[in-house]
C-alpha positions as CSV (number, residue, x, y, z in Angstrom):
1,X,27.2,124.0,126.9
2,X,26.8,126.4,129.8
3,X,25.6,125.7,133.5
4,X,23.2,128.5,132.8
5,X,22.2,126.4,128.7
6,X,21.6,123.2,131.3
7,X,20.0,125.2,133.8
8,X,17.0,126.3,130.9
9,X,16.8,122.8,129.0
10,X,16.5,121.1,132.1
11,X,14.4,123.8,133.7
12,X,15.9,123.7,137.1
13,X,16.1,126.8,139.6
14,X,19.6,126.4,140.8
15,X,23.1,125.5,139.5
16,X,23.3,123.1,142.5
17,X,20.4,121.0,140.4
18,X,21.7,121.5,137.3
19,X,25.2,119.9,138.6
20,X,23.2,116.9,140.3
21,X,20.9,115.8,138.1
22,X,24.1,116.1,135.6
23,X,26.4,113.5,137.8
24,X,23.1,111.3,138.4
25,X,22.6,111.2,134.9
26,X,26.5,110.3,134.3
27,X,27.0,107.6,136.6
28,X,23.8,106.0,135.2
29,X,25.2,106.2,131.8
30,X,28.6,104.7,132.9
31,X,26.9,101.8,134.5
32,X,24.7,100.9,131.6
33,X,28.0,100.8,129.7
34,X,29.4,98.1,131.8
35,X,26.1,96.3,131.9
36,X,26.0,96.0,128.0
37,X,29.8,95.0,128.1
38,X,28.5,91.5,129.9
39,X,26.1,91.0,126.9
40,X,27.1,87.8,125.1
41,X,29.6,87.3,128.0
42,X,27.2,85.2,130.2
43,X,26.6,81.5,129.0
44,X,23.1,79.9,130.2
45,X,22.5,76.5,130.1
46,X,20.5,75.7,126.8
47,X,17.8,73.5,128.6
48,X,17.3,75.8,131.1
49,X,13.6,76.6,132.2
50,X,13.3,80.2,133.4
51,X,9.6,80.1,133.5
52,X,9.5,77.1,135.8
53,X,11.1,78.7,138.0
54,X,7.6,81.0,138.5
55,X,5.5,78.4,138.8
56,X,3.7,78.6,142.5
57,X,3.6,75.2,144.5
């Protein structure tokens, strides 16, 4: 894919925009990757009450 293909799907006015939105849109990927490699990684205590912890006093 072009700068210029980008540039139309994403309907932006400048290659500048094209390129940011482009690296926002990478580094969010890449961190939602090492966010799903903790899954199953993290142990939680079986009796632990999440919801009591939103009860107000």
């Amino acid at each position: 894919m072009t700068v210029r293909q980008a540039q139309l799907l994403g309907r932006q006015k400048t290659k500048k925009a094209v390129v940011t939105e482009a690296l926002e849109e990478y580094i969010q990927r890449r961190r939602r990757q090492d966010i799903i490699k903790l899954f199953n990684k993290i142990e939680y205590e079986k009796d632990y009450d999440y919801k009591k912890q939103r009860k107000v006093k």
